[in-house]
C-alpha positions in Angstrom: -5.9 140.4 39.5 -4.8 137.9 37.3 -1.0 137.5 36.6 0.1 137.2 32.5 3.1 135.3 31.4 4.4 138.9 30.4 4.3 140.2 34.3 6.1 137.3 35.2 8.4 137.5 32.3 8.9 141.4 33.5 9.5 140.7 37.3 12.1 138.0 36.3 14.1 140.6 34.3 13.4 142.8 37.8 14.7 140.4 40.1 17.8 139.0 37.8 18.7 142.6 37.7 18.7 143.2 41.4 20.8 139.7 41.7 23.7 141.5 39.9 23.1 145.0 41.1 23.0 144.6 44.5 26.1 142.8 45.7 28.3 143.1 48.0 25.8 145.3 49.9 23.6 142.6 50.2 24.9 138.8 51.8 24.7 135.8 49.5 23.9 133.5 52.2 24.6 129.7 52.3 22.4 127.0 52.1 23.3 124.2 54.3 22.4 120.8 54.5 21.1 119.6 57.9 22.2 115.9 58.4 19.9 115.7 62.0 17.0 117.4 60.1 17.0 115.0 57.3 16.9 111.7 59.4 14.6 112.9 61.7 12.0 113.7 58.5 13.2 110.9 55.6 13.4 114.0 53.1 17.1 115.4 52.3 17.0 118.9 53.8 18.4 121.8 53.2 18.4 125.2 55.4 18.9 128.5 53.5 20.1 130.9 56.0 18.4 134.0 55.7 18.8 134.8 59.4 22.5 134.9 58.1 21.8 138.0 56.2 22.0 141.8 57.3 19.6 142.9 59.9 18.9 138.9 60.7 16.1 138.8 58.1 16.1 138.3 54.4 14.0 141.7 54.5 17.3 143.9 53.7 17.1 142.5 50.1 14.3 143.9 48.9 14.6 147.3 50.7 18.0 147.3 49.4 16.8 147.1 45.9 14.3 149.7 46.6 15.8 152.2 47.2 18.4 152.2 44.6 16.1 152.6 42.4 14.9 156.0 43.8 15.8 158.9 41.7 17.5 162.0 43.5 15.2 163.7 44.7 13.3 160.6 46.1 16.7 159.8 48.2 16.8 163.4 49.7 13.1 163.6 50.8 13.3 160.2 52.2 10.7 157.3 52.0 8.1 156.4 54.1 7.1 152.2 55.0 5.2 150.5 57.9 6.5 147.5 59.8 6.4 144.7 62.5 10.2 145.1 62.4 12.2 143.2 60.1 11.2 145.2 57.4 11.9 148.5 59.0 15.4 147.0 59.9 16.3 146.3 56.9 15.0 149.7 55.2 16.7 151.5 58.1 19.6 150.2 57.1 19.8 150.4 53.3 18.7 153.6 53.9 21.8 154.6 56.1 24.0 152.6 53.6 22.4 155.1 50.8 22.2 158.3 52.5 18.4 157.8 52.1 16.1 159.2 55.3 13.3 156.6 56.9 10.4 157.0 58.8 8.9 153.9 60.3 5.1 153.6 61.5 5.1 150.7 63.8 2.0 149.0 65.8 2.8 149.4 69.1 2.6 146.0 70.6 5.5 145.4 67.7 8.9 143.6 68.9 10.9 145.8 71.8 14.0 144.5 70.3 13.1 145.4 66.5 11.6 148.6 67.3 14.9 149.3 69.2 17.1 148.0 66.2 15.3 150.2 63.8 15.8 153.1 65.7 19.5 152.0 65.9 20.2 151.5 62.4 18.8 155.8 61.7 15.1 155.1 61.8 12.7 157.5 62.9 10.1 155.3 64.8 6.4 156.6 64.8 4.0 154.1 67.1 0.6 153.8 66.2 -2.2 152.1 68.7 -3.9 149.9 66.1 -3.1 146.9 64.1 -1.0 146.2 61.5 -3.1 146.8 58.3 -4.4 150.2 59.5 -0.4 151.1 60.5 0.3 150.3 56.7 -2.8 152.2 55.6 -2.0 155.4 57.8 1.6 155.3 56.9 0.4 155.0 53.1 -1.5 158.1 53.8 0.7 160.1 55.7 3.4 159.2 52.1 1.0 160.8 50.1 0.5 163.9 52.0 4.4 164.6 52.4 4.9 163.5 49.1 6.9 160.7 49.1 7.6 157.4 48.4 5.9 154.6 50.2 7.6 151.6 50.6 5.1 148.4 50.8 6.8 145.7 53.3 5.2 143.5 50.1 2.4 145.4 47.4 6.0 146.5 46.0 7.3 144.9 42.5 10.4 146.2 43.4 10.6 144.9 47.1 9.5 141.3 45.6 12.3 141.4 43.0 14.7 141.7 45.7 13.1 139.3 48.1 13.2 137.0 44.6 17.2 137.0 44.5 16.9 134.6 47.2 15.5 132.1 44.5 18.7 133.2 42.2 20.2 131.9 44.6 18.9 128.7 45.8 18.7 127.9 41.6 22.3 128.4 41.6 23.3 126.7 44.8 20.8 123.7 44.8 21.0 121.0 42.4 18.1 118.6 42.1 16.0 120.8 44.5 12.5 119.2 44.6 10.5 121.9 47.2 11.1 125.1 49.2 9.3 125.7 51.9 8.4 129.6 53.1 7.2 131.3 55.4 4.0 133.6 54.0 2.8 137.2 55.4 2.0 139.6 52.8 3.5 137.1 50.3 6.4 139.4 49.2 9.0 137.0 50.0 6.7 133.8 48.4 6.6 136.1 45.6 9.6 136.5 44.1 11.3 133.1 45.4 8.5 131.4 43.1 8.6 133.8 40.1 12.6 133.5 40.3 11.9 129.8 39.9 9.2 129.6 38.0 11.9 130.4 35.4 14.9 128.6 36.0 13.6 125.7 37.9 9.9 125.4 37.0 9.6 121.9 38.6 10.5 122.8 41.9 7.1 122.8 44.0 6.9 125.7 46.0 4.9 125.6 49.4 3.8 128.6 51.1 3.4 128.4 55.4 1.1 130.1 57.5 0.5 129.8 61.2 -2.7 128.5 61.8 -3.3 131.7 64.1 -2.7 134.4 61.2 -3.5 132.9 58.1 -5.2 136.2 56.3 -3.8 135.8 53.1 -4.1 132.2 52.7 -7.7 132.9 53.8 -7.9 135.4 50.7 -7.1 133.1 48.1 -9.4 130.7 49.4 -11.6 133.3 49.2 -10.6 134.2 45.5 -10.3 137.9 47.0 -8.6 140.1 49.5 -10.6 140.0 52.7 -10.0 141.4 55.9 -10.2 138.7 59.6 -9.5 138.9 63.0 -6.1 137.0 63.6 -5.1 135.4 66.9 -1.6 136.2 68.9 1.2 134.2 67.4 5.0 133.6 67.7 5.2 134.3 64.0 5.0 138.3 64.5 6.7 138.6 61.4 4.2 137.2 59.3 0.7 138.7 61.1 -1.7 141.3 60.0 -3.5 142.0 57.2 -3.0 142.6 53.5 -3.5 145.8 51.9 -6.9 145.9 49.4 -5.0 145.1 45.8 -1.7 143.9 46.8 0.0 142.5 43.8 1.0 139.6 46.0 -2.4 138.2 45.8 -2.5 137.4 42.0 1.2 136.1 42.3 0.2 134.2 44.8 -2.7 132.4 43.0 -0.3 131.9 39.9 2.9 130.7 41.5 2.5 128.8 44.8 1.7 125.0 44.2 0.6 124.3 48.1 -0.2 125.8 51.2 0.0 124.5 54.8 -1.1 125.9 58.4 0.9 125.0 61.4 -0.1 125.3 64.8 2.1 127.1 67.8 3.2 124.0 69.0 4.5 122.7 66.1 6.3 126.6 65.4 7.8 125.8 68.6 9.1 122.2 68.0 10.7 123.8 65.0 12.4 126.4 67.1 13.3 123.8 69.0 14.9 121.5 66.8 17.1 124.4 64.9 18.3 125.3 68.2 18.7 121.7 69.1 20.5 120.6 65.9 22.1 123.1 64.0 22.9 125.6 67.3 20.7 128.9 65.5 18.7 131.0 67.6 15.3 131.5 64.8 12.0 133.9 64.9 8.7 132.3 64.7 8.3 133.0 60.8 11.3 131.1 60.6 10.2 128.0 62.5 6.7 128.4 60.2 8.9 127.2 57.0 10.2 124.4 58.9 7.3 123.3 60.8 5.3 123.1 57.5 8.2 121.0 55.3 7.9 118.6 58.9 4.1 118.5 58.8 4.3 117.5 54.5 7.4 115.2 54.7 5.9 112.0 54.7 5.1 113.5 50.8 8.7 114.3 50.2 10.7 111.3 50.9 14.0 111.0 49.4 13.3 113.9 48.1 15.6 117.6 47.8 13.6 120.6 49.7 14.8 123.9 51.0 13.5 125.3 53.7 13.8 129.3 54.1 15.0 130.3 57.6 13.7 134.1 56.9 15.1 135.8 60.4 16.1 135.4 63.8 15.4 138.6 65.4 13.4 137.1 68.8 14.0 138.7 72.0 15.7 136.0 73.9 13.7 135.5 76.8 10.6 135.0 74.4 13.1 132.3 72.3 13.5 130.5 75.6 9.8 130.7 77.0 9.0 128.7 73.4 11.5 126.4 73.6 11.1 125.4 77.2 
């Protein structure tokens, strides 16, 4: 679907809204400039710390901003979402925070640790032996039945406006800024950091980061639709699986992002590596994909400002360690 200059105009107003509305529940997280980083790839880089946030993932924003925007009744039945983790984090907690009820199907080879911290946060966790796309399309169905809200971990203009208050803020702590680099899944994040931008800073190139092992949606606009492939293991968990048939992502996708890069597991793992190494941060993999993708394209950013999203940490720490060994 294509995306007017009036939808982008109207998710603006969406995600400027959730910039003021949401605070202090949700962090504004720094953005720091990594001395090491920037010698060892010529371009001046700059890390914004969404592993910093709430739950360790920048996912807490836009759950936060969906569900204050449920009416009363919505926030007494209680909402419904699938997730690989992060997203179910953050909805468990901005559901606890709100007095709001969360039910959380989750693939069952899905993180230990995040099905664990869901479940911690208030969550009730439903495992489902299948992959991630048919998790979100049985979890869609089991919303409608009951009645309730779905909540998309990305097909959600209100999830994406709050993912896109990260872009509020990296146009009001970054002067100059020339590139951000992000991590892509369902491209909810991608989303509304290049539509925040595409308004305030429309010269800022933004560059959206796949592994090379779950690339689906990158596949899709290749593809100029929404196809469905078989995707290979990968330390970016938070980023695999499929995307649902008519996700709005796609079409903001196809309007907003300026370039797209694969990286490879061992280059997710050298960028592990060197955040560990340098700046002393335990990462996830979808982190590392942001970084390993502005270190792939920095011979074309010399001298030049970028910001690189570091979108979670939550890793168990013996898999951290196996892929920085």
């Amino acid at each position: 679907m294509a995306i007017a200059d009036a939808d982008l105009d109207s998710l603006f107003q969406a995600i400027f809204q959730a910039h003021l509305a949401m605070r202090p529940q949700v962090a504004v997280t720094p953005l720091i400039h990594s001395p090491a980083l920037s010698a060892i790839t010529g371009c001046t880089v700059h890390l914004k710390c969404e592993h910093l946030q709430h739950t360790g993932s920048f996912k807490f924003r836009g759950a936060s901003n969906k569900l204050r925007l449920l009416d009363a009744q919505q926030r007494k039945d209680g909402v419904i979402t699938a997730s690989s983790g992060n997203h179910g984090q953050g909805l468990a907690l901005a559901g606890r925070l709100l007095g709001v009820p969360v039910r959380v199907f989750v693939s069952a080879d899905a993180s230990p640790v995040k099905i664990e911290a869901m479940r911690a946060f208030g969550a009730e966790v439903t495992l489902l032996d299948c992959d991630p796309l048919q998790v979100e399309l049985e979890a869609g169905r089991q919303a409608r039945l009951q009645g309730k809200p779905f909540v998309s971990p990305y097909n959600d203009l209100q999830i994406i406006a709050g993912q896109g208050t990260i872009g509020m803020e990296l146009a009001e702590q970054a002067w100059g800024l020339d590139a951000v680099f992000v991590a892509v899944g369902g491209g909810g994040m991608v989303s509304g950091i290049a539509a925040a931008l595409h308004r305030l800073k429309p010269s800022v190139e933004i560059i959206g980061c796949w592994p090379a092992n779950a690339p689906t949606l990158k596949r899709s606009l290749e593809a100029g639709e929404i196809i469905e492939m078989a995707e290979s293991p990968t330390l970016s968990d938070g980023t695999a699986g499929g995307v649902e048939p008519g996700a709005v992502t796609f079409g903001l996708c196809q309007r907003l992002l300026s370039r797209q890069v694969e990286v490879s597991e061992d280059e997710i793992r050298a960028a592990m590596r060197d955040v560990a190494t340098h700046e002393r941060w335990i990462i996830e993999g979808a982190a590392a994909v942001a970084l390993a993708g502005m270190k792939q394209l920095a011979k074309d950013y010399q001298g030049k400002n970028v910001a690189v999203v570091l979108c979670g940490r939550n890793i168990q720490l013996e898999k951290f360690l196996g892929a920085i060994a």
